[in-house]
C-alpha positions as CSV (number, residue, x, y, z in Angstrom):
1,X,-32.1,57.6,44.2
2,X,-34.0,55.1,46.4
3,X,-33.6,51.0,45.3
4,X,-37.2,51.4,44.4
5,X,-37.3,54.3,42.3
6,X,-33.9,53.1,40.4
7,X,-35.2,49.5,39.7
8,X,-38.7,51.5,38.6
9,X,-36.2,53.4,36.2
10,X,-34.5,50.8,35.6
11,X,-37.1,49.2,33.9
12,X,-38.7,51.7,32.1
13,X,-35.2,52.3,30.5
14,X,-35.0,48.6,29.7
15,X,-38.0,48.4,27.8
16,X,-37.1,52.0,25.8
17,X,-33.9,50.3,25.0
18,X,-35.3,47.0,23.6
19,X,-37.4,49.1,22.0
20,X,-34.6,50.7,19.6
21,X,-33.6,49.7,16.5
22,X,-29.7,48.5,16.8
23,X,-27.9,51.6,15.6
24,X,-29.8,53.4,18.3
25,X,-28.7,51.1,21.0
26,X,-25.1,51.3,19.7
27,X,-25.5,55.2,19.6
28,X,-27.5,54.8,23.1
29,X,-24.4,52.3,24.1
30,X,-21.5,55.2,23.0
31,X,-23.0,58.0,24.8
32,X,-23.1,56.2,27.8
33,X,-19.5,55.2,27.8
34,X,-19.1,58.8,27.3
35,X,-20.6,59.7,30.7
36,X,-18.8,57.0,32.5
37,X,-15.8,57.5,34.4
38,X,-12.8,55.2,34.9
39,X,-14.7,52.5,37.7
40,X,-17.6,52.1,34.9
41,X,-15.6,51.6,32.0
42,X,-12.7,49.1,34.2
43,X,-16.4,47.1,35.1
44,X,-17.3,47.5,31.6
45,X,-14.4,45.5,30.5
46,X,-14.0,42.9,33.2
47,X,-17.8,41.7,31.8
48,X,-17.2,42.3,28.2
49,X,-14.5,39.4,28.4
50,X,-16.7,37.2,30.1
51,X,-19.4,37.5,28.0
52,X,-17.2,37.8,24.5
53,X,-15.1,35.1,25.4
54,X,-17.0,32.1,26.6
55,X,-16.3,28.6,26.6
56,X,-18.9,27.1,24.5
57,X,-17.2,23.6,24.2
58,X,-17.5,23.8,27.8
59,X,-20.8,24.5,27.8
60,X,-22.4,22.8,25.1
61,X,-23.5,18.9,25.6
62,X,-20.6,16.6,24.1
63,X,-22.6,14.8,21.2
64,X,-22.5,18.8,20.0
65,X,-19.4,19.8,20.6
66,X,-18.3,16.2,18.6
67,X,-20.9,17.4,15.7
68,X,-19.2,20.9,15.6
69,X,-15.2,19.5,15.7
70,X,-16.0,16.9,12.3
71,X,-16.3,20.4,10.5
72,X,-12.6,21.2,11.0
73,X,-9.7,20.2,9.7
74,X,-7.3,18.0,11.5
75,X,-4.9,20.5,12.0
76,X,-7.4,23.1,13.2
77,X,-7.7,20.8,15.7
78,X,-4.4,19.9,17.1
79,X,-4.0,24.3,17.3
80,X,-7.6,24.2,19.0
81,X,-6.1,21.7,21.5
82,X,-3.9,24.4,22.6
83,X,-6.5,26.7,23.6
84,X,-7.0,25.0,27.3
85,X,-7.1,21.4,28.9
86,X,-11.0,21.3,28.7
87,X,-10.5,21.9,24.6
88,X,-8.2,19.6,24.7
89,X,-9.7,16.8,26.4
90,X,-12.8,17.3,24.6
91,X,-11.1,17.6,21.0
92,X,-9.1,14.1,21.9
93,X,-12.0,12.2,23.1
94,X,-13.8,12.5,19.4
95,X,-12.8,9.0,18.5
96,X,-14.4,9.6,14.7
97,X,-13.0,12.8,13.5
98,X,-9.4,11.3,14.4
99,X,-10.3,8.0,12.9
100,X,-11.7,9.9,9.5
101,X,-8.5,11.8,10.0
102,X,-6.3,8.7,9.7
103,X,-8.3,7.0,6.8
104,X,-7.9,10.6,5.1
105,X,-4.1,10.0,5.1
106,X,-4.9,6.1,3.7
107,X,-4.2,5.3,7.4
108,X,-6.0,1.2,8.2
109,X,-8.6,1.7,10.4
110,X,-9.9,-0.9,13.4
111,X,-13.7,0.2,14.2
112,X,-12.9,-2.3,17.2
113,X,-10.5,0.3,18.8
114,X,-12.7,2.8,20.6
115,X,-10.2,5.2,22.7
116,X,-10.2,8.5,22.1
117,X,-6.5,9.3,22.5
118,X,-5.9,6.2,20.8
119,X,-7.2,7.5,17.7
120,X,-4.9,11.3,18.2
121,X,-1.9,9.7,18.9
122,X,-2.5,7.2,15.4
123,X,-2.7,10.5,13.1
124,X,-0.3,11.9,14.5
125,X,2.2,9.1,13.7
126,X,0.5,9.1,10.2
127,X,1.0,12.9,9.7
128,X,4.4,12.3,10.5
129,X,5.2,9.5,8.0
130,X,3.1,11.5,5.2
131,X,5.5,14.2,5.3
132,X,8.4,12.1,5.3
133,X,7.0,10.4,2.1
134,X,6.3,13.4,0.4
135,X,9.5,15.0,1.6
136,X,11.4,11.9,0.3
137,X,12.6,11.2,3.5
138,X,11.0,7.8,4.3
139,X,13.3,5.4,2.8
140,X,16.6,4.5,3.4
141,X,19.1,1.8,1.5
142,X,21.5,-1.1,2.2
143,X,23.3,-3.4,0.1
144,X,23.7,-7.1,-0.2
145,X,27.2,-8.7,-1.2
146,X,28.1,-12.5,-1.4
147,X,27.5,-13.7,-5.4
148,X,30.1,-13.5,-7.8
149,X,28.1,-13.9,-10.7
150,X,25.0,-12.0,-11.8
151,X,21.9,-11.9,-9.7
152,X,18.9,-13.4,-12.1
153,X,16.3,-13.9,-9.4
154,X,14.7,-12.7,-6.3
155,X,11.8,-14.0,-4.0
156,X,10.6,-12.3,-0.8
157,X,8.6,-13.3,2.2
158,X,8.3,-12.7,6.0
159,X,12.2,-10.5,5.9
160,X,13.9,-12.8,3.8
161,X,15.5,-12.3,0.6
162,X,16.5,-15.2,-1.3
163,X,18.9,-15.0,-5.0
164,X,19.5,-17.0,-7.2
165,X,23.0,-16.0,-9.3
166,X,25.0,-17.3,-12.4
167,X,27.1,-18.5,-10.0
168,X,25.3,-21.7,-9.8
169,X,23.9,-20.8,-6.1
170,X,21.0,-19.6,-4.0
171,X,21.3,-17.5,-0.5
172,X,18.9,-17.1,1.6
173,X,18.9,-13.5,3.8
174,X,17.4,-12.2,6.6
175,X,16.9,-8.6,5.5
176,X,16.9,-6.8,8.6
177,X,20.2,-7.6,9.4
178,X,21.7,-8.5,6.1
179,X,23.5,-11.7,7.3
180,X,23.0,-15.1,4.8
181,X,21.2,-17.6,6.5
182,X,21.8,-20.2,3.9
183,X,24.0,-20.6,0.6
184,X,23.4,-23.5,-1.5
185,X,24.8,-25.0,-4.8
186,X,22.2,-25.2,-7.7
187,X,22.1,-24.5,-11.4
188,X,21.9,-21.3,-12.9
189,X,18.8,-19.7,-11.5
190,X,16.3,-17.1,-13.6
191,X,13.4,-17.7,-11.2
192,X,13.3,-18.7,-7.1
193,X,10.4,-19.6,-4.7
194,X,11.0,-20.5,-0.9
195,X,9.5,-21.7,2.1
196,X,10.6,-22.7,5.2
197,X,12.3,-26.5,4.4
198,X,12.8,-25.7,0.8
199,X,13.8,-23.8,-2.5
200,X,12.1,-24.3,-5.7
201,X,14.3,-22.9,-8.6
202,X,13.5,-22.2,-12.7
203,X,16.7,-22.7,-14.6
204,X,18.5,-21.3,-17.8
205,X,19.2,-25.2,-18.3
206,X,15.2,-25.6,-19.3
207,X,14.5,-27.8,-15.7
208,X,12.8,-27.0,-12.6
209,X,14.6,-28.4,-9.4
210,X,13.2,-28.4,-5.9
211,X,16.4,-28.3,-2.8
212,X,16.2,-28.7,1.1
213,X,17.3,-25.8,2.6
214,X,19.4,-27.3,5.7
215,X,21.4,-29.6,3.5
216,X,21.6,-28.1,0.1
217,X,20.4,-31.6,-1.4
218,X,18.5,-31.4,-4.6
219,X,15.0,-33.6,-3.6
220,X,13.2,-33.2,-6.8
221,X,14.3,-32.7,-10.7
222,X,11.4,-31.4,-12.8
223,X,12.7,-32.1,-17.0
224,X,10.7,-31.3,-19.7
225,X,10.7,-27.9,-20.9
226,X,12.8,-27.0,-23.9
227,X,13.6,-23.4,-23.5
228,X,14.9,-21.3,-20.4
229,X,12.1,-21.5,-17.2
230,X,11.3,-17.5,-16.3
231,X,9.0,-18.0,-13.6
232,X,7.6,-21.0,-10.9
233,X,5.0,-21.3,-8.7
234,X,4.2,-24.1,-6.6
235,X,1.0,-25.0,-3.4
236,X,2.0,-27.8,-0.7
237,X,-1.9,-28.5,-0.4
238,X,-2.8,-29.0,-4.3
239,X,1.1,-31.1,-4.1
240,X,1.2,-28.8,-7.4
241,X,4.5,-27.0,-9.1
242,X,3.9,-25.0,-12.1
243,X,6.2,-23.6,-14.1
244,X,6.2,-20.5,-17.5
245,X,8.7,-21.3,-20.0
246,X,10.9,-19.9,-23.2
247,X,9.5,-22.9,-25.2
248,X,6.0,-20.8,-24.9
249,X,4.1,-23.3,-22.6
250,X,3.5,-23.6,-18.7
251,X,3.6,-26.6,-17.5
252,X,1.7,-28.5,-14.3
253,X,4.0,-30.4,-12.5
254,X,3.5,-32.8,-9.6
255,X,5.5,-31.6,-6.5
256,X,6.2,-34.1,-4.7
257,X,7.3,-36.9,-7.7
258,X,8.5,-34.5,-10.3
259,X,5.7,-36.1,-13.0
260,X,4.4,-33.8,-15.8
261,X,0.9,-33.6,-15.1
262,X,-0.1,-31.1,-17.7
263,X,1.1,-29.0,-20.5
264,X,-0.6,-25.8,-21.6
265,X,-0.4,-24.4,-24.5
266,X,-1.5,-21.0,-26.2
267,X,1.2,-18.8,-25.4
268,X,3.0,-17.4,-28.6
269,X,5.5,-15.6,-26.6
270,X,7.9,-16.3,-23.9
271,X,5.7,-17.1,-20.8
272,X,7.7,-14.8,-18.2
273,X,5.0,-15.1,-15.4
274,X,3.1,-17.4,-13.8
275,X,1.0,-17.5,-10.4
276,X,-1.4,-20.0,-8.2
277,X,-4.0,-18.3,-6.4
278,X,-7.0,-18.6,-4.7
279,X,-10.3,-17.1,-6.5
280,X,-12.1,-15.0,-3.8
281,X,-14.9,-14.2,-6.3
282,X,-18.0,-15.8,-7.8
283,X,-18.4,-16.2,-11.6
284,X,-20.0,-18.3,-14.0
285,X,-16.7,-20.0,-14.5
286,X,-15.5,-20.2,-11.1
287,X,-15.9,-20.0,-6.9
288,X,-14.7,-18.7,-4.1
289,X,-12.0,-21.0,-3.0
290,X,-10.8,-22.2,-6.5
291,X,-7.4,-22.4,-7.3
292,X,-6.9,-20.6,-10.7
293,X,-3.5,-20.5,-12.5
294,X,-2.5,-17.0,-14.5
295,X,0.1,-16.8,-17.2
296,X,1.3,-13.8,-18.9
297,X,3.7,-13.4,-22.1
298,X,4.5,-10.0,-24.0
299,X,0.8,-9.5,-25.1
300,X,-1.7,-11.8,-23.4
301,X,-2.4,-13.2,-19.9
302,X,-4.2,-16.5,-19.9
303,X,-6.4,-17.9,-17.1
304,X,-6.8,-21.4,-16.4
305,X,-8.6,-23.7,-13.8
306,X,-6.2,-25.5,-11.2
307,X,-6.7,-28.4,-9.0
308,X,-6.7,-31.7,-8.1
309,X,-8.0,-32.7,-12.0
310,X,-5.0,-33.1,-14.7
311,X,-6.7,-31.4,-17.5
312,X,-7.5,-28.0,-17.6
313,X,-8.8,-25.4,-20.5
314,X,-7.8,-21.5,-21.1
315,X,-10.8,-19.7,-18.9
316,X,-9.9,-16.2,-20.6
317,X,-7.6,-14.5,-22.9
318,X,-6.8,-10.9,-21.8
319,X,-4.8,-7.9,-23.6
320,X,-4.9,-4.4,-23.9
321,X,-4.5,-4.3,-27.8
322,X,-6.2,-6.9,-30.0
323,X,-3.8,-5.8,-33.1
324,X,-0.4,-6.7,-30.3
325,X,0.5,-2.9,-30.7
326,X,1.0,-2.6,-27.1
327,X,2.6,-5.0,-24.9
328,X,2.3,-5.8,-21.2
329,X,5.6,-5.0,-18.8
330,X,6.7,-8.8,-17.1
331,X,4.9,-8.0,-13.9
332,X,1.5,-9.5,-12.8
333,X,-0.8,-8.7,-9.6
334,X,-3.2,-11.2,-8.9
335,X,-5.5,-11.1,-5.3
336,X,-8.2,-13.4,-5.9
337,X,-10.3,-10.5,-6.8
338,X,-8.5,-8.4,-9.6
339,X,-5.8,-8.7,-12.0
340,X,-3.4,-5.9,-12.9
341,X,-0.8,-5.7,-15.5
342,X,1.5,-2.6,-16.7
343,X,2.2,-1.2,-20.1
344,X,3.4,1.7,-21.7
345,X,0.2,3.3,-21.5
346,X,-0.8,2.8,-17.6
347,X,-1.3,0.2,-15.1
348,X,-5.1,-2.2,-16.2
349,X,-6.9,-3.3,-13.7
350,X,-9.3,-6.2,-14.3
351,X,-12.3,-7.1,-12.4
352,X,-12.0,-11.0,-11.8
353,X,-15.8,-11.5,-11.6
354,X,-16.3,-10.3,-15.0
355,X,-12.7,-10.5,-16.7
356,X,-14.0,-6.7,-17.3
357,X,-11.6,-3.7,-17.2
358,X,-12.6,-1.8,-14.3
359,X,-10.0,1.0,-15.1
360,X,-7.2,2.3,-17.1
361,X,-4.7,4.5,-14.2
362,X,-1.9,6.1,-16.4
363,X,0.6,7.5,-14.0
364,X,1.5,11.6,-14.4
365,X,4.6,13.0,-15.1
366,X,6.3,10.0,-16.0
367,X,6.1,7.3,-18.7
368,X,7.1,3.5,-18.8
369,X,6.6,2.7,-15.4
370,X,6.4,-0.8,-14.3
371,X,4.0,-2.4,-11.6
372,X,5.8,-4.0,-8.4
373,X,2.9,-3.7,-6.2
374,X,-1.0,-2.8,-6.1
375,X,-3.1,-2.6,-3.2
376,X,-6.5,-0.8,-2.1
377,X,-5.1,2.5,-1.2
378,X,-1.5,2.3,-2.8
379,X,0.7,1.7,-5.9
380,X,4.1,0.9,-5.7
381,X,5.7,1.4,-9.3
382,X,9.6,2.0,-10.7
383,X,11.2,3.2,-13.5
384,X,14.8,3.7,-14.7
385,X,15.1,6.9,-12.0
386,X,12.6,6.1,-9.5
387,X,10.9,4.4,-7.2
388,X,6.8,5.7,-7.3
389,X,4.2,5.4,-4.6
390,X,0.9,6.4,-6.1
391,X,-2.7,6.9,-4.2
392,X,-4.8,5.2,-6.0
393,X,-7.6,7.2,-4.2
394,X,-6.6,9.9,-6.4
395,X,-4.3,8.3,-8.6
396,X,-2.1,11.1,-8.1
397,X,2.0,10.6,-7.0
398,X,2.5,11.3,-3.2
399,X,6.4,9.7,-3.0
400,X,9.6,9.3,-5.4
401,X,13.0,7.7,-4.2
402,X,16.0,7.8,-6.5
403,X,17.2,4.7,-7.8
404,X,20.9,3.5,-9.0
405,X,21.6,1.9,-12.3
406,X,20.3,-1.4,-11.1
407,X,20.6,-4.3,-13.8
408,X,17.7,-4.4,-16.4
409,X,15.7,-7.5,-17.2
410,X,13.4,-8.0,-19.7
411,X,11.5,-10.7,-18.2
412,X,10.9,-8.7,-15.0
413,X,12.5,-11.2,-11.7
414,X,16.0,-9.4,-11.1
415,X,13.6,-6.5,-9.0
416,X,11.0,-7.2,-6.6
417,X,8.4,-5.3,-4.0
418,X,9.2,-6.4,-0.6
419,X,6.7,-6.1,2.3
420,X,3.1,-5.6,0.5
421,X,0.7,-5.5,3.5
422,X,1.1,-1.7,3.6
423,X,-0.4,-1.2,0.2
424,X,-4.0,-1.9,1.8
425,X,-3.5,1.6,4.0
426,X,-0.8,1.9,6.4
427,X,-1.4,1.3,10.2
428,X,2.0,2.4,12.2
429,X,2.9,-0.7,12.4
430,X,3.0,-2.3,8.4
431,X,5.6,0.6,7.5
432,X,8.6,-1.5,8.2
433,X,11.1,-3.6,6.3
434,X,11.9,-4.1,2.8
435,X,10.6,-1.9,0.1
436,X,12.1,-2.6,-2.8
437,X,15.2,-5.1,-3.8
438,X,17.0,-5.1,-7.4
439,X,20.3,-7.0,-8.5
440,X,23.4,-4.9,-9.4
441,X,25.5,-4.8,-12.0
442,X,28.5,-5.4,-9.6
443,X,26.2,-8.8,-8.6
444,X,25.4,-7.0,-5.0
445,X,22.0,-6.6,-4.3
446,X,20.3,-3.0,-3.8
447,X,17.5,-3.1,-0.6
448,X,15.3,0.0,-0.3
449,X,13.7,-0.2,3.7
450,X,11.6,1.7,5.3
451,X,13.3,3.9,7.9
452,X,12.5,4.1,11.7
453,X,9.5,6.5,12.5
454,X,11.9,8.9,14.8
């Protein structure tokens, strides 16, 4: 057949065949292949993949190709990435789907931090740690041993670890490599608070005593309680020192001179926490950048202004049971923004603003669980067998790490959260360091640490 006559035919057929409904083209289509000998059917099939198979990451513009890749999982993805370097390079350069990937996992996000393969490489170091949490396989322990007396009190900041024992002393550790840094003589200890130059210390023997560090000297005496000291609290700036008490009141001390400034009463039960913090919300009673004073005993925490004034009235009263039915575990979270406080029925988290229970979390599959540290994406929480990280996005459990028989106390300071900053969403970097710490009944001390990525 002449070029001219077949593309006539070939046209004529063309129209016929659009004309068809689709089971006629596909019973057109099969009685074709049946006519068509081995060179048809190999061209057949060297066009079929081309056509069947096309790259349409490759071919579509990128803002579509990101639009379609936010509708899979991140998983999907990494397999997708394995389909050819262009998928690959295309799948790694959407910066959001990588970032919503991370924040998924309760991952810190920095909007500031545009690149691409930034953004993979961050989830996949998250994915990695997530599994090692819930596989119980993120932790790992060490021991501290020095006191030969019980240990009654812990502090933590920046990776050290100061105690305060029965012994009469105080050690300072550097938690990464367990060595003591300093070991000072004091009194008995049941609550520490450090910085840099020096040691504040609340005392069985009803005082308060403030040491330097680098010579053990004791600068400052604090008398005037008359029942054991549980808990201290002190700010350079305000030159303030407070202090909770056995006798039921907190007192207000001067720091630098030791005078009684104040003494607040209220409390009908021992006063086992206190803590000085900055308000970072506006109320009717209060600002932004007030210092406000919390106090908690076995029922009730009490709020109260703090600054450069002496006298100072109960804010706010708060409980979870008006009749005392319920009382409050010895820990206390305070940010500036919301207060929360354990009991037997679930951790209570009050809005600051309003002094208004914002929520009621109680904890699955376990009971009696006691608060060590709350932030905006995690919980970190103990009891007599474990150690508990909770999502508070779902307020389900993602983590559990056994724990030894550490000692008990009822007042709450002979355990202690370590690093906290990873409680706001981790970030790679945040996961390192001290977990958890606890005092031993063989007067060692227990650390719980994160373990090395690998």
């Amino acid at each position: 057949m002449e070029k001219k006559d077949f593309e006539a035919w070939l046209d004529n057929i063309s129209i016929a065949f659009l004309s068809l409904t689709d089971l006629q083209k596909n019973e057109t289509l099969d009685h074709l292949i049946s006519l068509s000998g081995a060179v048809q059917l190999r061209h057949l099939s060297n066009n079929l993949e081309i056509l069947l198979k096309r790259d349409f990451l490759k071919l579509l513009p990128l803002e579509l190709s990101f639009y379609l890749l936010k509708w899979l999982d991140p998983q999907t993805l990494l397999t997708c990435c394995l389909v050819s370097k262009q998928w690959n390079k295309v799948i790694s350069a959407c910066t959001e789907v990588w970032q919503t990937a991370c924040k998924n996992l309760g991952w810190q996000i920095d909007d500031s931090v545009q690149d691409p393969l930034h953004w993979k490489k961050v989830y996949l170091k998250a994915i990695l740690r997530m599994k090692q949490l819930k596989d119980h396989e993120a932790f790992e322990t060490s021991s501290l041993i020095g006191h030969s007396a019980r240990v009654y009190a812990l502090y933590y900041k920046d990776g050290l670890l100061c105690t305060g024992s029965d012994d009469l002393s105080a050690k300072l550790w550097d938690v990464s490599t367990g060595q003591c840094i300093y070991g000072i003589q004091t009194h008995t200890c049941a609550a520490v608070k450090f910085d840099e130059q020096k040691l504040v210390t609340g005392s069985f023997d009803n005082t308060v005593a403030c040491w330097e560090w680098s010579s053990g000297a004791k600068t400052q005496h604090f008398r005037g309680h008359t029942g054991a000291v549980f808990s201290v609290d002190y700010n350079d700036e305000l030159d303030i020192l407070v202090s909770g008490s056995a006798d039921f009141t907190v007192k207000v001390w001067a720091l630098s001179t030791g005078t009684c400034l104040n003494t607040l009463t209220g409390h009908t039960e021992w006063v086992t926490k206190v803590v000085l913090q900055k308000c970072k919300v506006k109320s009717l009673m209060h600002s932004p950048g007030d210092y406000i004073l919390l106090s908690a005993d076995k029922y009730e925490i009490k709020i109260w202004p703090i600054g450069r004034e002496i006298n100072c009235k109960c804010l706010r009263t708060l409980s979870v049971s008006e009749d005392r039915s319920i009382s409050l575990q010895p820990r206390l979270h305070f940010d500036g923004k919301y207060i929360v406080c354990s009991s037997a029925l679930g951790l209570y988290q009050w809005d600051f603003a309003s002094y208004d229970i914002l929520r009621v979390i109680k904890p699955p599959d376990f009971s009696n669980a006691s608060l060590l540290g709350f932030g905006e994406i995690f919980a970190l929480l103990f009891d007599n067998r474990y150690l508990y990280i909770m999502d508070l996005r779902t307020e389900k459990l993602i983590s559990r790490w056994p724990l030894p028989e550490y000692r008990k106390s009822k007042r709450g300071s002979s355990f202690l959260a370590g690093e906290m900053s990873w409680l706001n969403g981790l970030n790679g970097q945040n996961d390192t360091g001290l977990v958890f710490a606890t005092s031993m009944p063989d007067h060692s001390i227990h650390l719980v640490l994160w373990k090395e990525h690998g």
